[in-house]
Backbone bond lengths (Angstrom), bond angles and torsions (degrees), N, CA, C in turn:
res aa  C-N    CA-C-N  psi(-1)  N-CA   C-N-CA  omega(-1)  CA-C   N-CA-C  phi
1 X - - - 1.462 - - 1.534 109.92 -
2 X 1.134 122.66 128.65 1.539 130.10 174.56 1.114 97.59 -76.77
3 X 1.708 85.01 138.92 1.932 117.55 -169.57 1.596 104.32 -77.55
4 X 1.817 101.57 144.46 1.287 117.41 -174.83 1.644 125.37 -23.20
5 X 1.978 93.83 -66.20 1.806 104.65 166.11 1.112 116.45 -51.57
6 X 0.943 137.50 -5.80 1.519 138.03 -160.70 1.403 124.25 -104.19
7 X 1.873 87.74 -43.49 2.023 115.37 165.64 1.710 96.21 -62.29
8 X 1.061 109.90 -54.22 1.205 104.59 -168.92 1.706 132.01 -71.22
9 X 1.126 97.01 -37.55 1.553 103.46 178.33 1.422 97.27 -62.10
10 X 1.444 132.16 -38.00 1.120 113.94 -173.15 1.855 118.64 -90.95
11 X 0.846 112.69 -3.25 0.928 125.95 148.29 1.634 146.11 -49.34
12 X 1.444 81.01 -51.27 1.768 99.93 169.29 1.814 113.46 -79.59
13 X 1.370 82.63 -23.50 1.894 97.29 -179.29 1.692 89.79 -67.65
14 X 1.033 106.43 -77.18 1.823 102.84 -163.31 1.436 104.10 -49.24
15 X 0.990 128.18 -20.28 1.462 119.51 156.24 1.386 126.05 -67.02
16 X 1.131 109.67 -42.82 1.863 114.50 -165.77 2.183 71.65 -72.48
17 X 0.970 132.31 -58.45 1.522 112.51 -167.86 1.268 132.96 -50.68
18 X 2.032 101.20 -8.90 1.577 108.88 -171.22 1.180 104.11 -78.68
19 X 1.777 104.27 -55.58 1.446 123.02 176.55 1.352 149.88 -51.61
20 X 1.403 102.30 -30.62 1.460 136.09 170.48 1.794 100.75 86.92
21 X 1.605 75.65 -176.64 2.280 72.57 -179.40 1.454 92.79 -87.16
22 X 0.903 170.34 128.14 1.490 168.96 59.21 1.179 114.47 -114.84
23 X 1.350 130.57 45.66 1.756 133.92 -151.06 2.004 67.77 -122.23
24 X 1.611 98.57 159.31 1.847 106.94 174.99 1.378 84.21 -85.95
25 X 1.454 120.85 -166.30 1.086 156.80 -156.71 1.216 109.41 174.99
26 X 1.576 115.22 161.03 1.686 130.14 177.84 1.395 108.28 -61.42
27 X 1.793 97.89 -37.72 1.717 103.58 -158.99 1.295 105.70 -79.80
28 X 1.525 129.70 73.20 1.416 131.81 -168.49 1.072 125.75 -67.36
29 X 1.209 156.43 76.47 2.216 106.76 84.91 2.098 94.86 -89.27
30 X 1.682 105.05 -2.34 1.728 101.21 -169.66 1.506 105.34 -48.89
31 X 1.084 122.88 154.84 1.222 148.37 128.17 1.941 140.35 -67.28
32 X 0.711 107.48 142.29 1.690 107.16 172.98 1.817 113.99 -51.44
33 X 1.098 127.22 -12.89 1.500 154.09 136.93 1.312 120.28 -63.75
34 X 1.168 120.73 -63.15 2.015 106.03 155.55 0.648 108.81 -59.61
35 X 1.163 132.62 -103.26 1.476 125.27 -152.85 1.575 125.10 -31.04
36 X 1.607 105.85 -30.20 1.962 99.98 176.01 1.507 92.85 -60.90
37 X 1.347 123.90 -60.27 1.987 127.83 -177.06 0.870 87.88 -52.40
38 X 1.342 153.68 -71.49 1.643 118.92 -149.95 1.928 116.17 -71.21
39 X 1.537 92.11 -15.56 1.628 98.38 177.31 1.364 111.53 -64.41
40 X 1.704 117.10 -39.05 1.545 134.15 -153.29 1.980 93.91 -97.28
41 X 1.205 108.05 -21.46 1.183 102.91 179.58 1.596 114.52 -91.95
42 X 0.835 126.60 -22.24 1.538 147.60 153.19 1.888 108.75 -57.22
43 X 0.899 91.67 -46.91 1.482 89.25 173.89 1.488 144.86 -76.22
44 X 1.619 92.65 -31.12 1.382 111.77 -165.07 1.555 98.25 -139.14
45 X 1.263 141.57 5.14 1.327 125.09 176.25 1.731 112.25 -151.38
46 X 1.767 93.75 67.75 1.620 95.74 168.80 1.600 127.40 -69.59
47 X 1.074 109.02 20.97 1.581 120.40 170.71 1.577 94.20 -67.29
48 X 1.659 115.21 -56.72 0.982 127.01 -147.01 1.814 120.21 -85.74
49 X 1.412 87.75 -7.31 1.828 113.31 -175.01 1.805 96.46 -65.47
50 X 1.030 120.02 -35.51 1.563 95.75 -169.17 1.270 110.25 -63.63
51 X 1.264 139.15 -36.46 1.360 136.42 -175.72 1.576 122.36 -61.50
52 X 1.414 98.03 0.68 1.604 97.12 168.79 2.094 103.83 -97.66
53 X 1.402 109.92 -3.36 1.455 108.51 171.51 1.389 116.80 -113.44
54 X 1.322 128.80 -23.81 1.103 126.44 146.42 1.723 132.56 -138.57
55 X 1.691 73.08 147.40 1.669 86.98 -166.83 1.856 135.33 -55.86
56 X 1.416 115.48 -1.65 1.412 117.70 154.44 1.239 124.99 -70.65
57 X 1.272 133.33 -11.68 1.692 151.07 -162.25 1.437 100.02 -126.23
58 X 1.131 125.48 -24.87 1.596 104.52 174.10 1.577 113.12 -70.61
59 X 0.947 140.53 -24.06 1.655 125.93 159.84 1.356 114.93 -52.21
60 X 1.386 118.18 -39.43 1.733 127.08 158.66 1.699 108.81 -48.76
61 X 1.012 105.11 -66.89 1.936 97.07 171.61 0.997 131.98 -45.61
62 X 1.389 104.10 -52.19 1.297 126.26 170.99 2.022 126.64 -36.81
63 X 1.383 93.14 -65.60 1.129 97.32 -175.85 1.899 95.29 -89.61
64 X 0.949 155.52 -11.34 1.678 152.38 136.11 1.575 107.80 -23.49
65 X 1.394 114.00 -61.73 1.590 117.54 179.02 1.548 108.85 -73.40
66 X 1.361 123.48 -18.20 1.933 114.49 -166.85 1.558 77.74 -78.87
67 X 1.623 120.81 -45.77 1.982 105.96 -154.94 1.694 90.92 -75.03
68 X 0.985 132.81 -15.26 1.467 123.40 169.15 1.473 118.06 -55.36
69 X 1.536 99.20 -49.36 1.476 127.35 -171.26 1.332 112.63 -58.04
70 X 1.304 119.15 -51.02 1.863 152.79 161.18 1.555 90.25 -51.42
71 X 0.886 170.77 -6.13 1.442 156.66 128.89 1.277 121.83 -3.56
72 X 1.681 147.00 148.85 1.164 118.31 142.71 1.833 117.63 -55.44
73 X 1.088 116.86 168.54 1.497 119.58 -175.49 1.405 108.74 -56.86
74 X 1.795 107.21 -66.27 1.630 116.29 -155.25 2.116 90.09 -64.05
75 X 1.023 120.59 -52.11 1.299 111.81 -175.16 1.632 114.43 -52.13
76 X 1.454 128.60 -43.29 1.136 112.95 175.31 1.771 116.39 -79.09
77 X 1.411 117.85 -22.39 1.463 93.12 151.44 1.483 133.07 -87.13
78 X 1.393 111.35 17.39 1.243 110.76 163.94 1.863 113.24 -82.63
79 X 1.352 100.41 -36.59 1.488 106.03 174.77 1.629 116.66 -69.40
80 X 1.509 129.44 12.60 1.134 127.88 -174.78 1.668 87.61 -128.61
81 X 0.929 111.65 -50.32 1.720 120.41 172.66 1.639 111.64 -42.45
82 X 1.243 104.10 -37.37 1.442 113.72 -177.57 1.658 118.04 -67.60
83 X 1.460 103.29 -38.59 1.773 95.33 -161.62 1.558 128.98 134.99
84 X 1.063 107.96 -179.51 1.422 101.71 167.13 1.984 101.96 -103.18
85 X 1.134 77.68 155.75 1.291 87.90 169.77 1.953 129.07 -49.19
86 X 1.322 125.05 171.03 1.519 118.76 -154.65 1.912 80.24 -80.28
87 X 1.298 131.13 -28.60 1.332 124.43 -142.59 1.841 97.83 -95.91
88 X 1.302 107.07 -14.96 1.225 109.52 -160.44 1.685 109.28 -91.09
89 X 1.535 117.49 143.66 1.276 112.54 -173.45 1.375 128.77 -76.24
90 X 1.808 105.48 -4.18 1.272 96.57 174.36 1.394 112.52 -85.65
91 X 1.483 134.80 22.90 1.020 133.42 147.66 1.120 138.98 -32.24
92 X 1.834 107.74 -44.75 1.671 111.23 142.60 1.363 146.74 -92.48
93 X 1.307 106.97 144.22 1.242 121.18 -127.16 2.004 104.57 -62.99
94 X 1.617 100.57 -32.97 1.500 110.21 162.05 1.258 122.82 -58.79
95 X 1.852 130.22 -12.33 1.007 129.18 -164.28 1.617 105.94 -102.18
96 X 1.656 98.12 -32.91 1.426 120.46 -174.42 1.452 117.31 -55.81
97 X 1.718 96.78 -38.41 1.314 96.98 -149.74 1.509 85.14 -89.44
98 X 1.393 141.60 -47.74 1.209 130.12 156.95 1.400 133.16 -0.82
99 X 1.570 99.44 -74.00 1.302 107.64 -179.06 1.975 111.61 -84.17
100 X 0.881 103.79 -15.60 1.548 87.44 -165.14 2.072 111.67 -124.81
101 X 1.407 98.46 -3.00 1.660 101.70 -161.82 2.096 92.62 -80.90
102 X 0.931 124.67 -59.26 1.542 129.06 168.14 2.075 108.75 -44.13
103 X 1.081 98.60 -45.14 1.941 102.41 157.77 1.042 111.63 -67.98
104 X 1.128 150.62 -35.31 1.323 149.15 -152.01 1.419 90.53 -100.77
105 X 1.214 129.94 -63.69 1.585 120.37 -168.64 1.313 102.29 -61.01
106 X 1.673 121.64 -69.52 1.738 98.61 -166.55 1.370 100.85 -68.79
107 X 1.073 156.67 45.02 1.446 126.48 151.84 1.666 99.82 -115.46
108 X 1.802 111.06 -10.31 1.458 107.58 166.10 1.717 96.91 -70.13
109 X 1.204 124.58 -65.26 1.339 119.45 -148.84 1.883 105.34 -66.46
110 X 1.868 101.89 -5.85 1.279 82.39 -171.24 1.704 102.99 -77.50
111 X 1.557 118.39 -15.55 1.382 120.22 175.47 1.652 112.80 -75.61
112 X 1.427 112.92 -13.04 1.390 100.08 -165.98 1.406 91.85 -90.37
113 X 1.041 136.19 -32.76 1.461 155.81 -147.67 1.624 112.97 -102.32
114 X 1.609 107.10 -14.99 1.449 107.35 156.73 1.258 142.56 26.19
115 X 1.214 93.78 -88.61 1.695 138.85 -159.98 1.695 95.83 -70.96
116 X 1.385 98.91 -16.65 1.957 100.45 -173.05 1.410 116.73 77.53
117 X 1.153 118.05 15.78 1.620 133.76 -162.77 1.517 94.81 -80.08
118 X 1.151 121.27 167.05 1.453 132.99 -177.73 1.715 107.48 -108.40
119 X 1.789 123.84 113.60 1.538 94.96 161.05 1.275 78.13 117.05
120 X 1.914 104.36 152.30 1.125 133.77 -166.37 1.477 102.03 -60.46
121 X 1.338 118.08 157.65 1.667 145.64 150.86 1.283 153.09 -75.21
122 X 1.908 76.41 -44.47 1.859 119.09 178.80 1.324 106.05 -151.09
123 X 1.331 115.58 171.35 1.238 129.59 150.42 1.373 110.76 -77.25
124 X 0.971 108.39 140.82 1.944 120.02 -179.93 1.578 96.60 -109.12
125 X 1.454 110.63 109.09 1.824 97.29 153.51 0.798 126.40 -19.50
126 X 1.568 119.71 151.53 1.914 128.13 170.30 1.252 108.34 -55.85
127 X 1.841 99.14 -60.82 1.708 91.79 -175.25 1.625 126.20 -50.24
128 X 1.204 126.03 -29.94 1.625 139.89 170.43 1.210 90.72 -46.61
129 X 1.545 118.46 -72.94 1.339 115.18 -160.81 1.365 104.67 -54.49
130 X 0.984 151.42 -67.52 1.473 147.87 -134.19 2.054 100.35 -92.45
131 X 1.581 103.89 -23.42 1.131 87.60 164.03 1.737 118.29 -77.76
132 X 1.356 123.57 -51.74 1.660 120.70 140.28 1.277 110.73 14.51
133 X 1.871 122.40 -95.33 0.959 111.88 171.03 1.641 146.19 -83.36
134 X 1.163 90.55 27.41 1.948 116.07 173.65 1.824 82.36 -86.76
135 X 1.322 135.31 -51.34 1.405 134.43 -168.62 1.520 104.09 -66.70
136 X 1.421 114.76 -50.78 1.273 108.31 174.62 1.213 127.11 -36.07
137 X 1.647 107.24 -67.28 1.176 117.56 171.61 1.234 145.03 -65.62
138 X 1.639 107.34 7.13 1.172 105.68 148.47 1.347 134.93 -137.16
139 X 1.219 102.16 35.76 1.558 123.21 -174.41 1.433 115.80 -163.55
140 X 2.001 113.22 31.83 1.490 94.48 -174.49 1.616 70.10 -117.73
141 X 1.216 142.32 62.77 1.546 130.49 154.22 1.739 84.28 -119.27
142 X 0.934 130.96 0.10 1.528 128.66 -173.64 1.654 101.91 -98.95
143 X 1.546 115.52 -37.53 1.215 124.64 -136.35 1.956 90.35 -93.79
144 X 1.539 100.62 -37.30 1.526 113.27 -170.98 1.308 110.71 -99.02
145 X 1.860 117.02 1.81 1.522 105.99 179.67 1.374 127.99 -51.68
146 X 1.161 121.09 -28.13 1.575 121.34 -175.05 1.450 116.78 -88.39
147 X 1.872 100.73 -0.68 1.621 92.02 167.58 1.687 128.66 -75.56
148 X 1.541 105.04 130.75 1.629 95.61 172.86 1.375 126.57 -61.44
149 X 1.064 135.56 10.42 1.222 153.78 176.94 0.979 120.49 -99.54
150 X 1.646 117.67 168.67 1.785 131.96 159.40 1.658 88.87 -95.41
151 X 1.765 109.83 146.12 0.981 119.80 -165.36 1.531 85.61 -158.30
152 X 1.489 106.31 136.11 2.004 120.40 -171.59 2.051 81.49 -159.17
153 X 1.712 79.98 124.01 1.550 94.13 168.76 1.684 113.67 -116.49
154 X 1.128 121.12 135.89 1.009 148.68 -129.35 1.504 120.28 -121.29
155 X 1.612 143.32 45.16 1.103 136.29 -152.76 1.659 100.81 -56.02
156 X 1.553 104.42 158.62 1.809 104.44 163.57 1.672 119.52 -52.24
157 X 0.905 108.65 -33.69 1.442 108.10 -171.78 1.558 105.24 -64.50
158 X 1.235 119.74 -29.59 1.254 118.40 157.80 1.973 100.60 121.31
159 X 1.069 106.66 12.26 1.733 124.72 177.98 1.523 97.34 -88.59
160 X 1.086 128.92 118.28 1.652 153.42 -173.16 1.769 110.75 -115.34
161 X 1.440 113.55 162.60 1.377 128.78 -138.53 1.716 103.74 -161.31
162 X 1.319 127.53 73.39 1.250 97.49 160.12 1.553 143.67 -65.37
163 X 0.823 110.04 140.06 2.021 95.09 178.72 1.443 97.69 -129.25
164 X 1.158 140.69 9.43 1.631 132.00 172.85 1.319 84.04 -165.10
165 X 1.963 94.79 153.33 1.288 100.71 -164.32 1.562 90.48 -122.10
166 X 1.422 110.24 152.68 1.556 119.70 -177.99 1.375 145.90 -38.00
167 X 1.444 129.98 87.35 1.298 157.65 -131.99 1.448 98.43 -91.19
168 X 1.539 115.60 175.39 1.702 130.09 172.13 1.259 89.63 -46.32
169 X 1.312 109.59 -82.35 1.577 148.04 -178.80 1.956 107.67 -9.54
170 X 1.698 102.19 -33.14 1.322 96.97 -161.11 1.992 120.42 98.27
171 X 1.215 102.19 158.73 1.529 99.03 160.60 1.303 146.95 -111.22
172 X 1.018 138.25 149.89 1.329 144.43 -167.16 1.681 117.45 -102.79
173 X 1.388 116.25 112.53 1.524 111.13 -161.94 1.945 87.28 -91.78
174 X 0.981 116.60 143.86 1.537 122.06 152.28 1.650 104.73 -106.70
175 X 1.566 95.08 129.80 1.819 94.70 171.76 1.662 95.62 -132.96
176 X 1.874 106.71 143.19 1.412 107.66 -177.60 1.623 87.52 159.15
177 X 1.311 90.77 165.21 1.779 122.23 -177.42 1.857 105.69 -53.79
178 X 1.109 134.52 167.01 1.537 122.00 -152.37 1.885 86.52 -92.07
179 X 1.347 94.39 -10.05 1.980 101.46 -176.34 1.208 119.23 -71.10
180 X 1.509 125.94 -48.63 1.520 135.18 129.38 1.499 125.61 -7.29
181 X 1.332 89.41 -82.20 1.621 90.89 -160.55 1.775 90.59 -78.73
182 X 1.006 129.66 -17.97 1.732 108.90 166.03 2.363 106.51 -64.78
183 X 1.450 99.00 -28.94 1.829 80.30 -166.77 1.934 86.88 -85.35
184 X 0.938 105.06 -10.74 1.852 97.72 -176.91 1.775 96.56 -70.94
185 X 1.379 102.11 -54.63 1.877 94.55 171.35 1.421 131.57 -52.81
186 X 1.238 106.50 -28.90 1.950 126.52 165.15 1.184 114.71 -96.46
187 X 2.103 113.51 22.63 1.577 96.51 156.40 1.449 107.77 91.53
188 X 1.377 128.45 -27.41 1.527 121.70 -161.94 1.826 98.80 -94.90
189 X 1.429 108.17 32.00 1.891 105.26 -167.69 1.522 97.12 -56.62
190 X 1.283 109.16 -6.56 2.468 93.14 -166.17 1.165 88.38 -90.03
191 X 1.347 143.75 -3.73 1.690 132.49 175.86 1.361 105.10 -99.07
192 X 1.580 116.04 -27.75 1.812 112.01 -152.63 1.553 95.64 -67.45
193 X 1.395 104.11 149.18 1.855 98.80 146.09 1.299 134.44 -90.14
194 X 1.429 113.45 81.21 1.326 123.65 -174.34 1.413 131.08 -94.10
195 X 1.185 130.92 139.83 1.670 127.67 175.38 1.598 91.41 -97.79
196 X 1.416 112.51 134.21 0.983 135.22 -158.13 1.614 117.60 -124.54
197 X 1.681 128.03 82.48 1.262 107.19 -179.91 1.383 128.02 -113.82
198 X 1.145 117.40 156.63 1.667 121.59 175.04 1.526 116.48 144.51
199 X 1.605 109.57 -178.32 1.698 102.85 -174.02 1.673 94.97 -71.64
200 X 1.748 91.75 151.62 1.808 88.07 163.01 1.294 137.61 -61.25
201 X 1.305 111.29 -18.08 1.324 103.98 166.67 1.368 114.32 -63.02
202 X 1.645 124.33 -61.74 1.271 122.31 -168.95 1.590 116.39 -65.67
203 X 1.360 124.59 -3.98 1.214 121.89 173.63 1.824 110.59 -103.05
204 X 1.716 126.37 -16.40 1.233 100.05 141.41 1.329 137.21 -89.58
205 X 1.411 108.15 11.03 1.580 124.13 -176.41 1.936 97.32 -64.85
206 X 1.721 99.58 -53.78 1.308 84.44 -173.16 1.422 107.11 -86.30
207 X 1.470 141.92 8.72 1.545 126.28 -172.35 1.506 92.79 -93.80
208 X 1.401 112.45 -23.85 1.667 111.17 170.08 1.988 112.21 -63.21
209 X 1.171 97.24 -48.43 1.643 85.36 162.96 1.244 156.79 29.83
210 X 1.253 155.39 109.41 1.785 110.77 168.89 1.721 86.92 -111.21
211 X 1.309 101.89 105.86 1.597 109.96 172.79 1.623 106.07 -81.20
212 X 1.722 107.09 179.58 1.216 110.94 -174.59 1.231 137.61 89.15
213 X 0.971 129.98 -171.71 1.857 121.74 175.67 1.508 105.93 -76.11
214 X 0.784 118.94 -80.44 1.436 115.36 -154.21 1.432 116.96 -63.81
């Protein structure tokens, strides 16, 4: 069976081919053309990674991902379609899916999801899903630390998740598919389809937030 990163990257590829490179994206002012360069530059050109930590080298990144961007289309999603490189460790397939299968989905859904629309695109495999919340669960106390709130996510099936524990403020339940409450942890909550409970304050306490990794 082909590995998670693997379903997915290609996945997002046959998409970036439906859409073309000038399709919006979540990651705004990006394009369906950035974002493949920032995918291919992430992948294949850690020369160029420091300029996302400091700010003298990001004009170096910067313009590294636009000549990516400047590509014809089908060739630069062929270079994301392709892989990592022979030298690189996500070559295996346990390493891949680590690093790149949770990238690979939100930066698919951030193309499917475009439009800013609310609510699924596709069906997502089971296994996705349950790997989804295999990520949750062990990295959404990382993902929700900066919320002022108590925050418990909530699959439909009715299997729950705390990741912050109960604040002044009160708590905030998230309920939704493990696909949801993973783009609500990466920030994308104005697209997810989420059931949403608690006082209003404590539920814009956490949409005020800066959730997520970084």
């Amino acid at each position: 069976m082909t590995h998670l990163a693997r379903t997915e990257r290609e996945s997002l590829c046959d998409t970036f081919e439906a859409v073309g490179p000038d399709a919006p994206t979540l990651c705004s002012p990006w394009t369906t053309a950035d974002l493949a360069a920032h995918l291919v530059v992430r992948e294949r050109r850690p020369d160029l990674a420091p300029g996302i930590w400091i700010p003298p080298l990001a004009g170096r990144l910067e313009d590294g991902q636009a000549d990516y961007a400047a590509k014809p289309w089908p060739e630069l999603v062929d270079l994301v379609r392709s892989g990592p490189p022979s030298w690189a460790p996500t070559q295996l397939a346990s390493v891949d899916d680590a690093v790149n299968f949770v990238e690979f989905f939100i930066h698919h859904e951030d193309v499917l999801r475009g439009d800013g629309q609310v609510g699924p695109r596709r069906e997502v495999p089971l296994r996705e899903q349950k790997a989804l919340w295999k990520t949750l669960k062990r990295m959404g106390k990382l993902f929700f630390r900066r919320s002022p709130v108590g925050v418990v996510l909530e699959r439909t099936d009715g299997k729950s998740l705390t990741v912050r524990g109960e604040t002044e403020l009160g708590t905030v339940t998230l309920r939704g598919e493990a696909t949801e409450l993973v783009l609500a942890a990466y920030g994308r909550r104005r697209v997810a389809d989420l059931q949403v409970t608690g006082s209003d304050e404590a539920v814009q306490a956490l949409w005020d937030a800066p959730l997520g990794l970084s």
